[in-house]
N, C-alpha and C positions, 0 to 999 in steps of 0.2 A: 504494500500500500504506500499511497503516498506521505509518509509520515516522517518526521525526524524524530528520534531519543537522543535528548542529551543528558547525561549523565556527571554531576558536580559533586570534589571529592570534598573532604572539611576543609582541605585549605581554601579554594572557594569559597567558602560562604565562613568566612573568618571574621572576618571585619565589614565596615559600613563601606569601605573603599572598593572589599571583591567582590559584596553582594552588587554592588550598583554596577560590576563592572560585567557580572554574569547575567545580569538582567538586557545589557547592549547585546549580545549574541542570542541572548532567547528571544529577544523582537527581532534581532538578523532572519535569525532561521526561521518563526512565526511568518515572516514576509513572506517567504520561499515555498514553505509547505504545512499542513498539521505537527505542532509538535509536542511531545509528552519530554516533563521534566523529573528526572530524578538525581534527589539528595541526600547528600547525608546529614548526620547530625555535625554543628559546629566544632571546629577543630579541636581536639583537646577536652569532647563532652562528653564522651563515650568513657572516657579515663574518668573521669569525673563522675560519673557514674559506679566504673568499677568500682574505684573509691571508696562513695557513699554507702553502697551495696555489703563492702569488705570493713565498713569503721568498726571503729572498738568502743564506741558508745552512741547513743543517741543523739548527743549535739555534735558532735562531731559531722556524723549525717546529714544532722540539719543545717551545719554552717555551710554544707556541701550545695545542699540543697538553696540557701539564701544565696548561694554567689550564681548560683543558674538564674534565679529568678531576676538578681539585679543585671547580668549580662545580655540574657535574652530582650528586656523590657527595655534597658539603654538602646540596648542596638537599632529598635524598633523604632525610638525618637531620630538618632544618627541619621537615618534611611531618610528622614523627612516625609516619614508616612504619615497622612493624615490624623486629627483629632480623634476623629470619630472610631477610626479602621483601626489607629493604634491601641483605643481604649478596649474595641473588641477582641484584638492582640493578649491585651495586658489579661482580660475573663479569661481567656482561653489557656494563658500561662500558667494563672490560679489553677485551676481545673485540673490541667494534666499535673501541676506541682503536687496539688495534694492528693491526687492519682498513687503519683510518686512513693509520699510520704508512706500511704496505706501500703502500699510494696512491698517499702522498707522495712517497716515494722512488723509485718507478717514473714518477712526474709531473714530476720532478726532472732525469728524466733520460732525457724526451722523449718520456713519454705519451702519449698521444693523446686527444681531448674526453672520451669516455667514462671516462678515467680521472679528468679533472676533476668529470665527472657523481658517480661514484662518491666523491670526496671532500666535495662538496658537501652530500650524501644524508646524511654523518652526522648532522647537528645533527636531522632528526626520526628515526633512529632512536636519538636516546638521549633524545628529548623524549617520545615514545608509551609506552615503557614504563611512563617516570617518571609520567606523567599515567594512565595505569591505575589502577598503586600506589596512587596519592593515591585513587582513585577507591574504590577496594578498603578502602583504609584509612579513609573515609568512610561505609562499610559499602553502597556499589552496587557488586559484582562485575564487572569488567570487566577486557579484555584485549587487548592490544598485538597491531595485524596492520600487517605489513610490505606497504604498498600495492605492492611489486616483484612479491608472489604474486600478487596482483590486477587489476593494472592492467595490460596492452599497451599498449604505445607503439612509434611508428616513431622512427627511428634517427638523429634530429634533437638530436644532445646540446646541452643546454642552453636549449630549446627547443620540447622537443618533443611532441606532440598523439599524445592518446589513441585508441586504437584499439576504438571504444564497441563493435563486435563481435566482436572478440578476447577484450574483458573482459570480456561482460557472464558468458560461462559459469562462467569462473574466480572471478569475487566472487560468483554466487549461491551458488557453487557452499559457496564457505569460511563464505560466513552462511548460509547453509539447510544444509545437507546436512551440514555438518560441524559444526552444532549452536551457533554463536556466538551464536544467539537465545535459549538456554534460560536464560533469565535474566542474560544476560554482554553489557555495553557494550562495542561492540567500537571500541579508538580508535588509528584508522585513521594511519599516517603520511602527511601532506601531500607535495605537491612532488615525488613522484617516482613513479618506475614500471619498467619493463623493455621492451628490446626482445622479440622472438620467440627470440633466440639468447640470452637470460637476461642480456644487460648493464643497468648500473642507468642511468639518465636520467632528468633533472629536467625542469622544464615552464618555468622561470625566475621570477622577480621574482611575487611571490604566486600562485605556481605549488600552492600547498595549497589557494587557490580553486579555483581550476581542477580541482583531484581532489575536492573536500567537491561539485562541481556535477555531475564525474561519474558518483560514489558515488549521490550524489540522483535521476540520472537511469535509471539503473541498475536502482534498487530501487523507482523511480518513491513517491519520497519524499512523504509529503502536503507536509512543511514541509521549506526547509532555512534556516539560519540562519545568519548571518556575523556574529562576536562580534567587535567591536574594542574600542577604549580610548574611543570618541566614541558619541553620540549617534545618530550613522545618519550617511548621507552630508553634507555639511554642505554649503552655497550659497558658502559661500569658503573659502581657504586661512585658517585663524584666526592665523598667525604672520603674515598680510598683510590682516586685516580684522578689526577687535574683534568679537569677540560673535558671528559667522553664526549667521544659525538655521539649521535641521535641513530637508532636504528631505521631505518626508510622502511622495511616490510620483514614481516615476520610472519611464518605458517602459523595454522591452529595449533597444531599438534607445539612449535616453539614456544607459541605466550603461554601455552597451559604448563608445560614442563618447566618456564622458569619459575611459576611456583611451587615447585618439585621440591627446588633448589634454593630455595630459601628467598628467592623477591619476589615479591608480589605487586607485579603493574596493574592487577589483575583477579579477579577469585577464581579458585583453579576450575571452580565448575561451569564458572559461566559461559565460557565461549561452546559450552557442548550441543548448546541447545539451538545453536547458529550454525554450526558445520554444514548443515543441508540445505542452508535456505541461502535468498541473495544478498543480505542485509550487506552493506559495507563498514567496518567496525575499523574508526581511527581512534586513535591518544594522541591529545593536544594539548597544548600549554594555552588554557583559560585568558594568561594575563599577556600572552603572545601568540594571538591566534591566527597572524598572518601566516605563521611556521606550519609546514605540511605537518609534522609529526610524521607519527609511526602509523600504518595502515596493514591491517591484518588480513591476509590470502589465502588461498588454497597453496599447499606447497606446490613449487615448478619441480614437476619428477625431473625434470634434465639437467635442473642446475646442479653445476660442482658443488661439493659438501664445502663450508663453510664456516668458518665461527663467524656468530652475530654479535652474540654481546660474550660475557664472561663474570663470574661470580665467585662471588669468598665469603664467607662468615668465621668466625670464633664463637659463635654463639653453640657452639656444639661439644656436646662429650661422646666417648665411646665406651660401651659398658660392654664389658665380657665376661660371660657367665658358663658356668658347668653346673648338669643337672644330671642328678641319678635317673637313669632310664629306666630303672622298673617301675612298673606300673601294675595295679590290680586289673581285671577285667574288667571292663565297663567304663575306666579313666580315659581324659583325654590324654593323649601324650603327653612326657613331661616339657618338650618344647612347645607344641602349640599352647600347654596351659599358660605356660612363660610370655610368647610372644603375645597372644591375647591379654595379658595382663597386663603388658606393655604398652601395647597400642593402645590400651583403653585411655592410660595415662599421657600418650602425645600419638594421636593420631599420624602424625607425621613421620616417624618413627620408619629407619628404613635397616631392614638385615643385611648386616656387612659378611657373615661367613657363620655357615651349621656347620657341623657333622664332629666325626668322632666318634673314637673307643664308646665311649659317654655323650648322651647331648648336649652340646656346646654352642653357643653364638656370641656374636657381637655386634650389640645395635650401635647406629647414630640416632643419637634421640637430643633434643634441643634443652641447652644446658638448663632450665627454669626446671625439665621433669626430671633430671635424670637420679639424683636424689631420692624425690618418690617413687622412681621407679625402681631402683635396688631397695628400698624400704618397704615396697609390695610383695618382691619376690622373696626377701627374705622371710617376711610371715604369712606367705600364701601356703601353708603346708602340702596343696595340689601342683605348686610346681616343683615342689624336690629339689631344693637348690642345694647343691652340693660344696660350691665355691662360686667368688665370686671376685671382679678385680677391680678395687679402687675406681671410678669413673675419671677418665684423661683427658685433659684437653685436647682437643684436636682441631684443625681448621679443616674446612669441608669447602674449597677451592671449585668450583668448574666450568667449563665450555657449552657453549651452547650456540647449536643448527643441528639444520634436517639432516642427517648423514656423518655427522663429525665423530660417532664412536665406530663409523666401520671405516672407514678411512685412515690406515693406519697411519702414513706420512703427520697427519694430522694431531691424534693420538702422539704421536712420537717426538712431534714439535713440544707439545703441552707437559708433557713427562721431563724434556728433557728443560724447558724454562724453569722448571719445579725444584728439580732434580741439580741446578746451579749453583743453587741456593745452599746449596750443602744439607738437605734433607732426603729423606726417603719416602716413597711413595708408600703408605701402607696397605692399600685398597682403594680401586674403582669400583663405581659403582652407575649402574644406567638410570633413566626416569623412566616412567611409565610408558612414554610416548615412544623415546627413542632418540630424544632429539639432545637431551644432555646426556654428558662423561663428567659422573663427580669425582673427584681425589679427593683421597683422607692423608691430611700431612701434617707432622707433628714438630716442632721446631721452629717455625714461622709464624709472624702476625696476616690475621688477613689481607692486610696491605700492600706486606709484600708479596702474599701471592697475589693480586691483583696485577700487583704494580706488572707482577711477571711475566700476565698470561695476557696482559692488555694488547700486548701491541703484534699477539697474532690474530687480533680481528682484524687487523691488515693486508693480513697475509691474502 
């Protein structure tokens, strides 16, 4: 259809200077064709959130909670939004504020996930409205929908996947039928959704991608577009490489695997639900939107394998474990109970090496679990843990294009900028897709693997 999705991340809708500057491209593209906006919560409110959620007393929560109310209701004067529209602003803040509080205090005092989902969810419905307003007050009509009416999701709180045939009826149904098109940008809250039984649940960590791709896929959007603070996806981490350029195009199978690998331009599920359709899906710099950015394609099966961008973290330990293999009838095995218990604690969680006399592994699991995670295994008495080894730092360095881990030339370059360094390689490791080669290397900051592997995306 003829539709554009735009899609605004917090840094967008930060201040009074980006909201008024996001509101110039959403009358841009409103000129051009239908458009549906989605946002997230304001920068830094999600954490604020966490916060409140995780305080160690009650005022504590609520002084959390007074600094939302005085930023959101500043912001809404800054904007130069009307008397009237602001005052209906400021009831609506009340509202959801003391939403909040009821949250809190039932999450305080042994909630359950969903009630965490439900506290989380504030920060974009107090950001949607506010970004309406400004839109309104910009003179393009538009108006705040609570993606919980719209969106189905299964009952994975804080995590959880869209239900693309549950929702497709309920979102056509509130932009057609119920008339959001007749000149009214409708801007969508990110990041959340409902079960079937009406509870609220998030999608997690750029989880407003993840709905601006549903939204797109939905209305079978011609364009959708991902507004950041940068340039389009960039080829390094810039606080660990001067200057990256911008990567010009990237497969599906590329943007999903770089959050394999620890960046996220992206939520890894979202681009899944576009693979088959025509949507065109760019990343663009909001506050430089002359800059093409990055634009995502079907991969070219003939193009030479390549590195696009490249990637390093520290944020990572490696746990290796040994586990007594006997088991009773009827048990699960002693590694799958291990890895399942694992994963439960970071999903992200990826097996470096089984096997053995004994069953044995060694995950990369990201440094915040890895703690809990040898703290699980030791009193899961169904995994049998036999031994276990200190969790090691380690950086988790890699490459990323369509074809780069079978290309040995390639491979062999990345080994050996690594391998300069005076370290050793202790394990590769693939992504799901195919398209990243991670290293596990011990010795080095992520910087200087960076610094190492940058300058064969030249190559």
């Amino acid at each position: 259809m003829d539709i554009n999705v735009l899609k605004f991340g917090g840094t967008c809708v930060a201040t009074a200077e980006s909201i008024a500057a996001i509101t110039q491209l959403v009358d841009r593209s409103a000129r051009e064709r239908d458009t549906i906006v989605v946002v997230s919560a304001l920068r830094g409110v999600t954490d604020d959130l966490l916060d409140a959620a995780d305080a160690e007393s009650p005022s504590a929560a609520e002084a959390i909670v007074d600094g939302l109310h005085a930023r959101h209701v500043d912001l809404a004067g800054e904007l130069g939004i009307d008397a009237g529209a602001r005052a209906g602003y400021a009831r609506h803040v009340d509202a959801t504020l003391d939403g909040l509080r009821a949250s809190l205090e039932l999450y305080a005092n042994g909630g359950a996930k969903d009630t965490r989902d439900a506290i989380l969810a504030t920060g974009e419905r107090l950001a949607a409205p506010l970004v309406a307003l400004a839109c309104a007050s910009a003179g393009r009509d538009a108006r705040a929908v609570d993606a919980s009416t719209v969106l189905v999701t299964d009952d994975c709180f804080g995590a959880a996947r869209p239900d693309l045939a549950a929702s497709e009826h309920s979102l056509l149904r509130r932009v057609f039928m119920d008339g959001v098109f007749t000149g009214t940008v409708p801007v969508v809250t990110g990041f959340i959704g409902r079960t079937r039984d009406g509870r609220t649940t998030t999608f997690g960590r750029n989880g407003s991608d993840l709905t601006a791709a549903v939204v797109a896929s939905l209305v079978e959007a011609r364009q959708l577009v991902y507004f950041k603070d940068v340039d389009g996806i960039l080829q390094a981490d810039p606080r660990l490489v001067d200057d990256p350029g911008v990567v010009e195009r990237l497969s599906y199978d590329e943007a999903s695997d770089l959050a394999s690998v620890g960046v996220q331009p992206i939520h890894p599920h979202a681009l899944g639900s576009l693979r088959d359709g025509s949507t065109s899906v760019e990343f663009r710099n909001a506050f430089n939107p002359e800059h093409p950015g990055t634009v995502i394609r079907h991969a070219d099966d003939d193009a030479p394998a390549s590195i696009k961008t490249v990637v390093a973290t520290g944020d990572v330990r490696l746990v290796t474990i040994e586990l007594d293999g006997s088991q009773s009838s009827g048990q699960l095995p002693a590694f799958g109970r291990a890895l399942s218990t694992a994963t439960k604690l970071d999903p992200s969680l990826v097996t470096i090496g089984a096997g053995g006399a004994e069953p044995a592994a060694t995950f990369l699991t990201q440094a915040a679990h890895a703690d809990a995670i040898v703290h699980a295994l030791t009193t899961d008495a169904g995994c049998r843990l036999k031994s276990f080894q200190a969790p090691r730092d380690v950086v988790a360095a890699a490459i990323v294009g369509d074809g780069v881990w079978r290309d040995a030339t390639i491979v062999g370059r990345a080994v050996d900028a690594l391998t300069r360094l005076g370290v050793s390689v202790h394990a590769m490791t693939r992504s799901p897709n195919a398209c990243a080669l991670r290293f596990i290397v011990e010795g080095l900051s992520a910087k200087e693997a960076a610094e190492a592997l940058y300058p064969l995306t030249a190559a």
